[in-house]
N, C-alpha and C positions, 0 to 999 in steps of 0.2 A: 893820332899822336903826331906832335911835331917833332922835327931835330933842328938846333941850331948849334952845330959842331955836335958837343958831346952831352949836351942839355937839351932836354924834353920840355916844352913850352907847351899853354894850354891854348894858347892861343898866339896869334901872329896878324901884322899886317901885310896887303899886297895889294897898292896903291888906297884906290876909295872903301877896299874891302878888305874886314876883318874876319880872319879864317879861324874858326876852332876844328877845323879837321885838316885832314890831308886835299883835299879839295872841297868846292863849293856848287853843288848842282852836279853838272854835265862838264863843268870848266875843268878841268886839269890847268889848273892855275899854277901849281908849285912844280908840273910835269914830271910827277910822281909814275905816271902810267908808263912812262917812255917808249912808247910808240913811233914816234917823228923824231928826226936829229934834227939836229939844229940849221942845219942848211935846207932841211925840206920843209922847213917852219919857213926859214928867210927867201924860199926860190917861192911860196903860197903869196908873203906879206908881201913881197916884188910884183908878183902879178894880180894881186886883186886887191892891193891898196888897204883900204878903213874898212873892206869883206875881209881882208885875211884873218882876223879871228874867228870870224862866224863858220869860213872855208874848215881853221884847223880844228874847231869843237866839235865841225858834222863828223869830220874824217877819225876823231877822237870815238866818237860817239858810232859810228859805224863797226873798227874796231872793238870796240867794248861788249857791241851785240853778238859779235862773232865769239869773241873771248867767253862770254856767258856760257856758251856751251863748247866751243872748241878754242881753248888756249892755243893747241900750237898751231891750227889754220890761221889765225889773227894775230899771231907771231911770225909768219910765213909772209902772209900779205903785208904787214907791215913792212917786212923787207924788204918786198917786191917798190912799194910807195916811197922808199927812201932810195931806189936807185930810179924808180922811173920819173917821179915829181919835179930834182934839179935838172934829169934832163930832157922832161918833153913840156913840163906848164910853161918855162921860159918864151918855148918858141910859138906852143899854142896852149895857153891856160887854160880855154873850156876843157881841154881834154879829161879835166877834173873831172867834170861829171859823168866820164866813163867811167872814173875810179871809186866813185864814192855815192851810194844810192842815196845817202842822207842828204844829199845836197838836193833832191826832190825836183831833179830833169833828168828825161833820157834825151840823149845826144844822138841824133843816127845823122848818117849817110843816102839823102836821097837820089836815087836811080832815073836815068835818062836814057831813052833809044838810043841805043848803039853804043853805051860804055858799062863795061862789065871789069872784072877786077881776078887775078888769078891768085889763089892761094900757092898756086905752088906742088900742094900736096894730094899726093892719090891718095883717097881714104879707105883705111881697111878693116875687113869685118869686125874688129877688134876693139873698133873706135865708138865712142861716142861725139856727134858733130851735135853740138851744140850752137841755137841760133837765135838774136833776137830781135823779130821785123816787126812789120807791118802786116797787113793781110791784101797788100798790091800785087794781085798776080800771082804770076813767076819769081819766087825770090831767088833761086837758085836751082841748081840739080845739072846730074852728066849721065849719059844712059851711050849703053853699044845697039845700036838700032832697036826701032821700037821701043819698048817700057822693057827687055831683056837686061838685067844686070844694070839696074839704076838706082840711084840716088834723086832723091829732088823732094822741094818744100813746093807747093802751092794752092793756095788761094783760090776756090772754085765760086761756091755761091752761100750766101745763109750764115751756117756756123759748118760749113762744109769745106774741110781742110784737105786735101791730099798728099799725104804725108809719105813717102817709099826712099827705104832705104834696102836694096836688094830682091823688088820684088819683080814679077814681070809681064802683069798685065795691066791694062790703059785705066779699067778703074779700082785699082789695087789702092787697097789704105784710106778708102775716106774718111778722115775723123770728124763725126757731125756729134756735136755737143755744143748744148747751149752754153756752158760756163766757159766755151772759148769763144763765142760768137764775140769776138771783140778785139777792136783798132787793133790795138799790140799781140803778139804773139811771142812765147818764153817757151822754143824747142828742144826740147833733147830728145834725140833719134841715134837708134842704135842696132845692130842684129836683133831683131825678136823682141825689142823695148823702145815705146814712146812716150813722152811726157810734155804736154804739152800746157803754159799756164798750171803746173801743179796737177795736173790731173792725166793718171794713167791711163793713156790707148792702147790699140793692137797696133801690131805691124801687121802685114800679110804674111807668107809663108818665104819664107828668106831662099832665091837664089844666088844671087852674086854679086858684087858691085864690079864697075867698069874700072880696064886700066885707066883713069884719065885723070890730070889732074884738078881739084873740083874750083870753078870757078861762082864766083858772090855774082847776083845779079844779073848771071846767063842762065838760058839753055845749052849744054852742049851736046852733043849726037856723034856719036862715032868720033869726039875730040876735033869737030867744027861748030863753033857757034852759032846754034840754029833762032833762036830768040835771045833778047835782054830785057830787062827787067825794069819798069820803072817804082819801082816800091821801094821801100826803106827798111835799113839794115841797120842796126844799131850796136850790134856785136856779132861775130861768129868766133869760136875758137874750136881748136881737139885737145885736151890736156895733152902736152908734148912735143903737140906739131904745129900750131899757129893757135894766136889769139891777135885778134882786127879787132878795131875800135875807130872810130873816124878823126880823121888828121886832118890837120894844114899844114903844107910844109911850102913855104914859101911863094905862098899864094896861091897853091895847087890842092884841091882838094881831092883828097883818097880815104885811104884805111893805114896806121900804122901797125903793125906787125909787133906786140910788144915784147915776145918771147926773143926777135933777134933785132928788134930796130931797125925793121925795112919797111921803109915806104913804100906803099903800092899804090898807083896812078891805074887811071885806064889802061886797056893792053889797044887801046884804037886811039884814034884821032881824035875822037867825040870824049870830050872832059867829062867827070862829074861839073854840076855850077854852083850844088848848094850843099851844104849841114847847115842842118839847123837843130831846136831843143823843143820840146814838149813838156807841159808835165808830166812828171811821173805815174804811168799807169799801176803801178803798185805799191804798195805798201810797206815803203823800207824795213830792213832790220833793226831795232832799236834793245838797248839794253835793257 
């Protein structure tokens, strides 16, 4: 059904197209769904020009997959996208495709000898760190000598993961499964819970995690940086305490922080040099 004021129309035009619904396709043409305001429509059509409709029906269209089964998660994120859009696509528009799977690239942050990135935050048993790289190495991890009270993601051989969060010996947690043996990796590691690519692992037997703060694309040992990391990082977050996504800020490539708006740079000398996109190794949400 239409409205025009206080009458009901069976039909309507909008421009070369004539609508007998409330929308047409995927388009939210009438912006009946009201997902985007209007300035995060106009900060999209600023930065990607004759793309910006294409950018606001994925991001439409993203939302609506979510809404299918969770309304108020896709009410939530929606308002996350109406504060984060007018202020970070202006400065760096790809950063879209951290926001939005429909848009079919993952964005990450690749990793160079000698620059590493601090979250900031000790992570506690409590937590789930979710992570999603590459299969380069070392992605991350912080351990109190030896494998005693650590954390850490890495990359061995095969479809041979080592995944320890709290465990404390050197081959604690291998996850060998063929359905991960592949480029991209989608972590969630937790006390006594792994999920990697959709498919549930084991931890090992849970001691302790280290005071330290966890740093993306190090080793750290006793809270000195013992290795870095050349692989790629395409998100990490904790619900709470940080969510990174890869940034430019002023010619400077990092991670933004989107929970507080802090850019995070190398904590050394040695820059990151690149982001770059990928296709999408997975199969977005769709409605």
């Amino acid at each position: 059904m239409i409205c025009l004021g206080a009458k009901y129309l069976t039909a309507a035009g909008f421009g070369r197209y004539r609508i007998t619904a409330a929308s047409l396709g995927s388009l939210d043409l009438l912006g009946t769904l009201g997902w985007l305001m209007p300035a995060t429509k106009q900060a999209i059509m600023d930065a990607f020009g004759v793309d910006g409709p294409a950018v606001i029906a994925a991001t439409n269209e993203y939302l609506n997959g979510i809404a299918a089964s969770d309304k108020a998660k896709a009410t939530a994120l929606a308002a996350n996208f109406n504060v984060w859009i007018p202020l970070y696509v202006p400065e760096d528009k790809d950063i879209m495709y951290s926001f939005v799977p429909t848009l079919g690239k993952l964005r990450y942050l690749q990793g160079i000898s000698g620059a590493w990135i601090n979250t900031g935050y000790v992570v506690k048993d409590t937590d789930t760190l979710h992570i999603i790289s590459d299969k380069g190495g070392w992605i991350a991890g912080c351990r109190n000598g030896g494998y005693s009270n650590s954390i850490h993601l890495n990359y061995l051989s095969g479809a041979n993961h080592r995944v320890v969060f709290g465990s404390h010996t050197d081959s604690a947690s291998p996850y060998n499964s063929a359905s991960v043996n592949a480029t991209w990796l989608d972590t969630y590691m937790a006390k006594n819970s792994l999920i990697m690519n959709g498919e549930v692992g084991q931890i090992a037997a849970y001691v302790g995690l280290p005071n330290i703060a966890f740093p993306l694309f190090a080793l750290k040992t006793d809270n000195s940086v013992t290795l870095t990391s050349t692989g790629k990082i395409a998100q990490a977050d904790i619900d709470g305490a940080f969510y990174l996504v890869p940034f430019i800020r002023n010619n400077v490539k990092g991670m933004l922080d989107l929970l507080t708006g802090t850019f995070k740079d190398s904590e050394t000398s040695t820059k990151f040099q690149s982001i770059a996109m990928v296709d999408s190794p997975w199969t977005p949400p769709t409605p």
